[in-house]
N, C-alpha and C positions, 0 to 999 in steps of 0.2 A: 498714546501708543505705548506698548509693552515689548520689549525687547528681549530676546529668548534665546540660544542659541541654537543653529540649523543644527538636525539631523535627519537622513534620507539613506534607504536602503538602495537604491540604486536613480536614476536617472540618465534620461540620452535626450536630447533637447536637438531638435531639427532646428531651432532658431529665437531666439525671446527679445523682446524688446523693454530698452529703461524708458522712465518719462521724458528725461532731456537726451537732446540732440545734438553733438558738436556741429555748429554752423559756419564755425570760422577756426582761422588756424588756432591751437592755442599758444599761450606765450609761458616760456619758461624760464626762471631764473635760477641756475648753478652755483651755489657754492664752492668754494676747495675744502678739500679733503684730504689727509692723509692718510684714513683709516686703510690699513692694508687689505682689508678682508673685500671691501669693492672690487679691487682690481685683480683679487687671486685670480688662479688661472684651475680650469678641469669642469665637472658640471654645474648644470645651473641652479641657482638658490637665491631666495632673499635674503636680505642683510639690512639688517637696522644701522644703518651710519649715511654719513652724509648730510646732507640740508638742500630741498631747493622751495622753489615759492613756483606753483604752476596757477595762472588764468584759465580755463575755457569758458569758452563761449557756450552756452547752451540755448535752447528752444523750448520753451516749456510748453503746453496744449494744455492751455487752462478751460476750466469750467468754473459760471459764477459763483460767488460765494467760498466759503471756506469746503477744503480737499487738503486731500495727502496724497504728494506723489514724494516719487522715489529716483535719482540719481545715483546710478551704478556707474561699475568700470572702472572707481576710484583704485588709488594704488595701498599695497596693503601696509604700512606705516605713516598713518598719519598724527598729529595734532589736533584731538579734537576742540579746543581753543581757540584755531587759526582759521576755521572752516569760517566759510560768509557766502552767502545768494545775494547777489542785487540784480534787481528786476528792472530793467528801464521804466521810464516814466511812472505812470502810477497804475499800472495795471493789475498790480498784488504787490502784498506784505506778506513778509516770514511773519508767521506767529511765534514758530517753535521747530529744533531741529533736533535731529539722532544721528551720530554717525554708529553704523550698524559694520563692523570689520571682518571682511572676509576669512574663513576659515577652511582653507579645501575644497573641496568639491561643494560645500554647503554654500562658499558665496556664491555661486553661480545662480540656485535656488533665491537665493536671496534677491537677487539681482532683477527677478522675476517679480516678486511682490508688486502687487496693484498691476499685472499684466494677467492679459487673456491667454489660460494655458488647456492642456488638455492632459489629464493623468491614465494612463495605463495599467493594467494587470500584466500579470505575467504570460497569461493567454492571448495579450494585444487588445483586450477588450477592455470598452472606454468605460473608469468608473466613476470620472467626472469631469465637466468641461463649466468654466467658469472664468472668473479674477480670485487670483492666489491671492488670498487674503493675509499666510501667514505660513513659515517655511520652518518648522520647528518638530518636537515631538508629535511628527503626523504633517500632513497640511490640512488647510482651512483653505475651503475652495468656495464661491459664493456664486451661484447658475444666473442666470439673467432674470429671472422669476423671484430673484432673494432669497432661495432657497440655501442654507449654507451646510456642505458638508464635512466635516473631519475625515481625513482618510489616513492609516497609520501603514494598511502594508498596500506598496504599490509596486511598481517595476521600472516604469518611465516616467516621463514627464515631457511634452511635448509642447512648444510656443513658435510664432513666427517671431520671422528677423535675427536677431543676434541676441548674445546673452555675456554677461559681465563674469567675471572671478575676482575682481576687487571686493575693496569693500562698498558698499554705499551709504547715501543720506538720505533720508528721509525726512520731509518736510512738512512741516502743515500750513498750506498759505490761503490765504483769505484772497481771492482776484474779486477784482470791481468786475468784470464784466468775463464774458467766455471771450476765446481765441487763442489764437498764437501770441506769446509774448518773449522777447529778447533779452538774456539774461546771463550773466557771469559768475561762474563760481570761482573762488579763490581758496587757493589751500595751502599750507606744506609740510612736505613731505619726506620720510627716507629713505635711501635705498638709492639714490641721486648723488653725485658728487664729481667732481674734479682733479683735475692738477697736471700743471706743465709737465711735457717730455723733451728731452733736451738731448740732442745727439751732436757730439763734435768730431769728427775725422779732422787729426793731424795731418796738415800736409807735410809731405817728403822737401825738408830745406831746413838749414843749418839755423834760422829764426823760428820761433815758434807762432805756429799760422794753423788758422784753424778753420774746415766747412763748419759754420752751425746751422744747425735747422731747428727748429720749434713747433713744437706741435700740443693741441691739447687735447687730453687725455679726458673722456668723459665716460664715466662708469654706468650703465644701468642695472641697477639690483631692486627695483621697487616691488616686482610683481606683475608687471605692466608693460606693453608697448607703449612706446610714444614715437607717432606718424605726423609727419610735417608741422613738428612744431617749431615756432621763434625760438632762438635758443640765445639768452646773454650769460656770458660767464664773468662773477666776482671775483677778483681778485685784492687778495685783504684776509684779516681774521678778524671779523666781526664777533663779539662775544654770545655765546649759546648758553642760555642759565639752564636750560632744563637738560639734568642728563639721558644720554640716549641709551639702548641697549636694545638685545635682542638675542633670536638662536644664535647658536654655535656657528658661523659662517661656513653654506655649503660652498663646495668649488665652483668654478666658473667656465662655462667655454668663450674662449674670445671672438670678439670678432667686427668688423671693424667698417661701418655703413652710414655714407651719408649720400645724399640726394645731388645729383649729379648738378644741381644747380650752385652749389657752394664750390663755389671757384674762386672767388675775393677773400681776402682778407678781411680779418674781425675789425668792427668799428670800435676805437677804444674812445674812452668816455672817463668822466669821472662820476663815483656817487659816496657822498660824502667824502669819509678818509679812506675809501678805498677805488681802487682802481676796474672799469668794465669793458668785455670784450663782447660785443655782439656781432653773434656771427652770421652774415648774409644768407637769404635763400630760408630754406624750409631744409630740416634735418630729422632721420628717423633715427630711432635709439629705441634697439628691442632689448627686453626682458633679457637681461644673463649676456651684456655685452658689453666690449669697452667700442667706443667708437674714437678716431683721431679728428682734429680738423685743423687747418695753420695754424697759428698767431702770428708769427711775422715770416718776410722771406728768409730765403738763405742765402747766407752770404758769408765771406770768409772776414774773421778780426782777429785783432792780435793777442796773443795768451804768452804766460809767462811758465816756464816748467821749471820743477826745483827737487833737488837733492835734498831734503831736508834730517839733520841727528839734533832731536833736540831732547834736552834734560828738563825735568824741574815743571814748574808752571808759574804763574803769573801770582800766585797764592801770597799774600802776607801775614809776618805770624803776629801777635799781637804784643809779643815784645819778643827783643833778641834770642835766638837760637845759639847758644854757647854748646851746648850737647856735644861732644866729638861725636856720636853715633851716628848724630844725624848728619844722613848724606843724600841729595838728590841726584838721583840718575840710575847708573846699572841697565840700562838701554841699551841694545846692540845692535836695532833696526834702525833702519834709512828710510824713511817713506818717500816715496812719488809725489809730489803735490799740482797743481794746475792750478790758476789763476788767473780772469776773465774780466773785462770791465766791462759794465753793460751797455750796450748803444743804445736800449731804452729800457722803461721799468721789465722788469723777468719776473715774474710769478713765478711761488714757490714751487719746485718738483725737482726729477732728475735727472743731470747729465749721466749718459754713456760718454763714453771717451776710445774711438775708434783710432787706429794708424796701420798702416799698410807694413807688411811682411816684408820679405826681399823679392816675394816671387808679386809683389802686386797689390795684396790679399786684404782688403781691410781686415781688421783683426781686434777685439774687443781687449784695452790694456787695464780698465778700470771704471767704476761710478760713484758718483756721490752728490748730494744733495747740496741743492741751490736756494737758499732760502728766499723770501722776498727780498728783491736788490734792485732800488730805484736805478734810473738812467746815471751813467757816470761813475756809478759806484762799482766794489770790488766783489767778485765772489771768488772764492778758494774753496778746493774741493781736492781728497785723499783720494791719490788715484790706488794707490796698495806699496807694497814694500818690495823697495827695491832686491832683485835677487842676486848680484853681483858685491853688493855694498853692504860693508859693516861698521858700526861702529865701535871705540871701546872708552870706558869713562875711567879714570882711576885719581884720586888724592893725593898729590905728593907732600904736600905740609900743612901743618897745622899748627898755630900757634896762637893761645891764648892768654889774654892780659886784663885782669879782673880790676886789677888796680887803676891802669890805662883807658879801659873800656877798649879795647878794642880786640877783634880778631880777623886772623891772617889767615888763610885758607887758597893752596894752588891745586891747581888741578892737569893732569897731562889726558888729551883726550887722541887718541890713535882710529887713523880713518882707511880702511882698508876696499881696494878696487882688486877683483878677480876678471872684470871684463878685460876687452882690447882694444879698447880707447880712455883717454884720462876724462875724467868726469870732475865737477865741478861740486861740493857740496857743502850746502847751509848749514854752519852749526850753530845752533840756538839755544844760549844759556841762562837761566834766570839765577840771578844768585839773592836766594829765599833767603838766609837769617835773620837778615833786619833789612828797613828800606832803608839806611842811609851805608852807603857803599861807595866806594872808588876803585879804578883799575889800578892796580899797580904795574901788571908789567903781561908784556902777551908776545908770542912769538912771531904772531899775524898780526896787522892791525884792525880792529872790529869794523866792519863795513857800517853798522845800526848799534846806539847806545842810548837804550831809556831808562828809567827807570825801575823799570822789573827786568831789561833782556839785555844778552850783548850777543852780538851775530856777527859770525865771519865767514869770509868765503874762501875755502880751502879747495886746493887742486891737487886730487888724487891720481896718481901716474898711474896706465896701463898696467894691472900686473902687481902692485907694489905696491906701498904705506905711505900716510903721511903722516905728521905727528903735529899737533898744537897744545902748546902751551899758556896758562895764562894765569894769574894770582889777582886778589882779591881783598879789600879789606875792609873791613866793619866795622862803626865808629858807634857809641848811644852814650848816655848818659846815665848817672846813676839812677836819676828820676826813672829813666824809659827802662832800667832792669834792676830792681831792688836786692833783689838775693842775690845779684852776683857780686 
C-alpha cells in the first residue's frame, strides 16, 4: 500500500463507514500533565502534549484470506510505534500496518478508503459509484464490474453511516476463514492529559481550618470525542524519552461533562511506583474540553499560615566569603505562605485558596502548586505578598580576622505592620559565608536553628515596628581558605 497525502475540492458526505466497529466501552488510561497549553481557556484547537494509552474494542467483517481494511476515527497525535491489532483467537493475523494521519477535511476522505461511496458533480450528477480505493490527487473509485476510475474534479462525495476526521490504520490481514471477528486496538496518544485541582476556603476562626475539595482536572485536545469510555488516571511522572511537539496551541472553550453515572469516587490502586485513580461509571470528554471529576471527599483539615521575611538561601559557598560586599538580603516583601499536611497521597496540581470577606463573600486570596506529596507529608504553597507588612535588612558590624580565621557579622532587621491588628512574622535567615557558624547574640531567641537557617518569631504591634537584632560568627581554617 502507497501512502499519499489527501487533497479534495470540495466534499458533503450524508454518512461513511470505517471497517471496525466500537463494540464495547473503550478503556482509557490518563497521564499528568502540566503542559499549560491543554488546559488554556477561549477556542478550540489541538495540542500536541500530554500522554494517554486508549484500548477499543473493535469488530472487524473479515473476508477469507489476505484484505486490507481500514480503522478510522483515530485521534490526530499519535505514536506510530505504539499502534497494535489483536484479533482473538485465531481468526487473522496482521501482516503489515500504516497509520495514515489526518489532515483537515482530507481525513475524513480518508476515513472512507475501502468504503462504498458515491462521487458528485457539481450538477449533482453521479460520476461514480464504487469502493474508494484511494483519496489523494483525485480519487480512485473501483465500480462492482472492476472497472476503476480516477476522478480529479468533483463537488461531493456521498457514503452511508458515519465518517471519521482522525487519522486512521490501515491494515493488511490475512483471516483464516470469513465473518465477524473480535478485536482490540491499542494506541497512544496526545492531546490527553491531567492534573489535580485543589480548592481550600479558610474557615472564619482564630486557628487555621480549611474546606478542601479535590477534584481532577482532565483535558481533551486530541481531535476527537471520547463517549463512555473507562477512564484511570496516573498519578507519578513516568519517564517520556521521545520528545513531543506540535502547533502553536490554539485556545480552548471549557467545559466540563461527565455521565451522570459517576457519582463514586476514584478506586485508587497502585501501579508500580506510581499511584492510580479509576474512575467509576462511563465518562465523556469532547474535543476542546476540560472535564472535572472527585478524587477525594471534602472535608475540612488543619493548615498552618505564616508571615514569612526571609533573606539569603540555603546556597553554600565553596569556601569562606570574607568579601565585605557581600551581603545577602535587601528584601522588603513578607509573603503569605500556607502549609497543609496530606490525609492521603495528593497528586500534583493546584490549590486555590479561598476566605470570606466581612460581608460573607468567599474571596480568592492566592494559588500555588502542590507537587506530588505522599500521605502525612507536608505541602507549602505562596499564597502572594503581604500588603500591610514590610520588611527592612541592614548591617550593623563587620569584623574581620585573617589571622584568627574568623568573621563577625550583625545585622539589625526592622519589621513594620500598617494594619490594625498585631500580626505575627517568620523571619528566616541563612547566614551563607561559610558553613561552620555560631550565634553570638539575638535580641529574640530563634524558634528553628540548622545548619543553613535561623528563624524567629517576631510580634509586630498594630500600627508600629519591631526591630531584631542578632550577630554571627564564622570560623574556617587556613586549609578551607588559602588566600586569606
Amino acid at each position: 500500500m502507497t501512502l499519499l497525502p489527501l487533497r479534495t475540492l470540495a466534499f458533503a458526505i450524508a454518512a461513511g463507514t470505517s471497517a471496525g466497529v466500537m463494540a464495547a466501552p473503550t478503556t482509557l488510561t490518563l497521564y499528568r500533565s502540566d503542559d499549560a497549553a491543554l488546559f488554556s481557556s477561549g477556542d478550540s484547537g489541538s495540542v500536541h502534549a500530554g500522554y494517554a494509552v486508549a484500548r477499543e474494542p473493535r469488530q472487524l467483517q473479515l473476508k477469507a484470506g489476505a484484505q486490507d481494511i481500514n480503522l478510522g476515527g483515530l485521534p490526530q497525535y499519535l505514536d506510530p510505534e505504539a499502534l497494535a491489532l489483536s484479533i482473538e483467537g485465531d481468526a487473522a493475523k496482521v501482516v503489515s500496518q500504516r497509520l495514515r494521519l489526518g489532515q483537515g477535511q482530507n481525513a475524513a476522505l480518508g476515513s472512507l478508503i475501502g468504503q462504498p461511496v458515491e462521487v458528485l458533480a457539481t450538477s449533482g450528477q453521479t460520476l461514480a459509484n464504487g469502493t474508494l480505493l484511494r483519496a489523494d490527487d483525485g480519487l480512485l473509485v473501483q465500480d462492482a464490474s472492476g472497472r476503476t476510475s480516477l476522478i480529479r474534479e468533483y463537488a461531493a462525495v456521498r457514503a452511508q453511516g458515519s465518517f471519521q476526521t482522525g487519522a486512521s490504520l490501515q491494515l493488511r490481514v490475512d483471516a483464516q476463514r470469513a465473518g465477524d471477528a473480535q478485536a482490540t486496538l491499542s494506541y497512544t496518544t496526545s492531546g490527553l492529559g491531567w492534573r489535580a485541582a485543589y480548592v481550600g476556603t479558610l474557615l472564619p476562626d482564630n486557628s487555621c481550618k480549611m474546606q478542601f475539595e479535590s477534584r481532577a482536572s482532565i483535558a481533551n485536545r486530541s481531535g476527537r470525542d471520547w463517549s463512555g469510555v473507562q477512564l484511570t488516571l496516573v498519578a507519578g511522572e513516568p519517564q517520556f524519552a521521545k520528545p513531543t511537539g506540535g502547533p502553536r496551541p490554539m485556545p480552548m472553550a471549557y467545559a466540563a461533562r461527565a455521565k451522570a453515572d459517576v457519582a463514586e469516587l476514584p478506586e485508587q490502586d497502585t501501579l508500580a511506583d506510581y499511584r492510580t485513580y479509576t474512575v467509576p461509571g462511563s465518562v465523556d470528554l469532547p474535543d476542546g474540553s476540560v472535564s472535572q471529576v472527585p478524587l477525594y471527599t471534602t472535608r475540612t483539615i488543619d493548615c498552618e499560615r505564616t508571615a514569612l521575611y526571609e533573606n539569603g538561601n540555603a546556597w553554600a559557598p565553596p569556601q569562606p566569603m570574607t568579601n565585605r560586599a557581600y551581603v545577602a538580603g535587601g528584601n522588603t516583601n513578607i509573603v503569605s505562605t500556607l502549609k497543609l499536611r496530606a490525609f492521603d497521597s495528593l497528586p500534583a496540581g493546584y490549590l486555590r485558596v479561598l476566605t470570606a470577606d466581612r460581608k460573607g463573600t468567599p474571596q480568592f486570596i492566592g494559588e500555588g502548586r502542590i507537587n506530588d506529596t505522599p500521605k502525612g507529608s507536608d505541602a507549602l504553597i505562596t499564597l502572594g505578598t503581604a500588603f500591610d507588612l514590610r520588611g527592612e535588612h541592614e548591617r550593623t558590624d563587620f569584623k574581620l580576622d585573617n589571622a584568627g580565621h574568623t568573621l563577625d557579622e550583625a545585622f539589625r532587621i526592622t519589621l513594620s505592620n500598617a494594619s490594625d491588628s498585631a500580626r505575627v512574622v517568620t523571619v528566616r535567615e541563612h547566614p551563607s559565608r561559610w558553613r561552620q557558624w555560631t550565634l553570638l547574640s539575638s535580641s529574640s531567641k530563634p524558634s528553628k536553628q540548622t545548619p543553613d537557617t535561623l528563624e524567629f518569631q517576631v510580634t509586630v504591634p498594630a500600627g508600629g515596628k519591631t526591630t531584631l537584632d542578632y550577630s554571627v560568627r564564622y570560623q574556617w581554617t587556613a586549609e578551607e581558605h588559602p588566600q586569606g
